[in-house]
N, C-alpha and C positions, 0 to 999 in steps of 0.2 A: 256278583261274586266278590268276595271281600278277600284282600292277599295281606298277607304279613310279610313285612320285610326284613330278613335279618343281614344285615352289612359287617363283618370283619375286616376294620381298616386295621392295618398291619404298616408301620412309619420303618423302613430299612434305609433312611436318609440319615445320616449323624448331622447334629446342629441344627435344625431345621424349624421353625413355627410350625406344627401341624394345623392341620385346617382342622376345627370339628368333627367328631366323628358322625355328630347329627347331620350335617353339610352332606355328605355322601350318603346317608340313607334316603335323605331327600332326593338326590339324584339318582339314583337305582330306581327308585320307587316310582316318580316322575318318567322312567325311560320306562320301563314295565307297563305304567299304564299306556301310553303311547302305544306300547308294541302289543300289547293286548289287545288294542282298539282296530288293530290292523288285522285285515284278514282272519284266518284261524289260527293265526297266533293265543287266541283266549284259549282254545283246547289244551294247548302245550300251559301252559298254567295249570293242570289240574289241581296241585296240591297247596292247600293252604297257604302253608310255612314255604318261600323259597328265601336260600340263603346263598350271598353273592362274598366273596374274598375281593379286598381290594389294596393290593401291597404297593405301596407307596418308593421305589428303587431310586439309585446313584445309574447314573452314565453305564459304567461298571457290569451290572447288574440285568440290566434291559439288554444291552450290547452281548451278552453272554446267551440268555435266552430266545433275542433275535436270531443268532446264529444258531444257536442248537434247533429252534423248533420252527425258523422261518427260513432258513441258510443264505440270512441279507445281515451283511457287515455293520455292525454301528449302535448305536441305540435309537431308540423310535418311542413316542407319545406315549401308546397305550398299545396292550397286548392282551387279547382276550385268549381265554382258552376254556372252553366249553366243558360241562362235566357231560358224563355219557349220558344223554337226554334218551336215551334208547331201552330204558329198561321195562320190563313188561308192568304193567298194572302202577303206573306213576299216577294215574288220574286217581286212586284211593291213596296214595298215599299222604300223611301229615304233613311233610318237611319234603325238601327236594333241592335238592345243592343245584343250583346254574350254573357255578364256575368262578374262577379267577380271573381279575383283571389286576394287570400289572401296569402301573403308571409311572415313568422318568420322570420324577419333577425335573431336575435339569433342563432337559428338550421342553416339556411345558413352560416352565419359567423364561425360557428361549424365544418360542413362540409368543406369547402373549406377549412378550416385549415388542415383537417383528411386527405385531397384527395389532400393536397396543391396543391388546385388549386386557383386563385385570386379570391376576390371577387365578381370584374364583372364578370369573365366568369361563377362565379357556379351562382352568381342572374340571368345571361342570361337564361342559361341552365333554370330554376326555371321556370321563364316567359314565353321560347318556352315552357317548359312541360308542364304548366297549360294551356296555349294558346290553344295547341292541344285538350287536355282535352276539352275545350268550342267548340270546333269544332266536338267532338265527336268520337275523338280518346280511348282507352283504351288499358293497358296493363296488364286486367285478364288473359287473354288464351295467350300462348306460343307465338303464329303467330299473335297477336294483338300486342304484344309489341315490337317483331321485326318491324312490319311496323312502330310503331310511335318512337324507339328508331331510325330508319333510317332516318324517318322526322326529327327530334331530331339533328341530326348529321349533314344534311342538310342543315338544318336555320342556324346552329351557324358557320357551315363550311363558310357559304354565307356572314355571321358575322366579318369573320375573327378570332373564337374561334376553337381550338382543339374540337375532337371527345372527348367525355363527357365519353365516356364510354372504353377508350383505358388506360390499366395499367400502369402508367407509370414505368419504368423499371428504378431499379439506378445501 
């Protein structure tokens, strides 16, 4: 099954270097197949065309959305929010929205400092995670999180990025 990927990066940071918009479709693309190769995950792909939002936010912005739709104080990495995967006869359809991921560079820019790791690879990392997330991964329970911390490792491997979750040693 061949998928098309369409990525709407959306930059809501003033001043800022955006990364590529090609950078991010690689990354969606990259986590999709991962999560397709998982389970029956491939079914929930029915449609051709899936198209994924990915809005780029200030501190500000995340902190806002955090509280309204997680009701945890602050701003956070990345924020997925799923479009309604429930609708009847998605397997014939052409196009199929997955959802919105909303990314803090701030907090990113934070981390990959903390974890020095580059930019790109901790926004990749950010992107597969959220990616999965819309695909309907989670990492509540023990053995949820291994499988998608594997995906995880997978995509960015496929990427050409380091295991995201390996200490590095000095």
């Amino acid at each position: 099954m061949s998928i098309e990927i369409e990525t709407d990066v959306q930059w809501a940071v003033v001043d800022e270097v955006p990364i590529p918009a090609d950078a991010f479709v690689s990354w969606v693309t990259a986590a999709m197949v991962a999560g397709a190769s998982s389970s029956s995950r491939d079914k929930m792909l029915g449609a051709r065309k899936k198209t994924v939002t990915v809005r780029v936010v200030d501190d500000a912005e995340s902190a806002e959305l955090n509280q309204r739709y997680r009701s945890k104080a602050g701003s956070t990495n990345v924020l997925a929010f799923p479009s309604d995967s429930a609708l009847p006869h998605r397997d014939i359809l052409d196009e199929q929205e997955l959802g919105d991921l909303v990314i803090c560079l701030p907090v990113v820019i934070h981390e990959a400092s903390g974890q020095s790791k580059t930019l790109l690879a901790h926004m990749a990392h950010m992107v597969v995670h959220g990616t999965l997330h819309l695909l309907g991964f989670d990492h509540i329970k023990h053995s949820d999180a291994e499988v998608m911390e594997g995906l995880e490792v997978t995509a960015l491997g496929a990427l050409g990025y380091s295991n995201p979750y390996q200490v590095a040693k000095d």
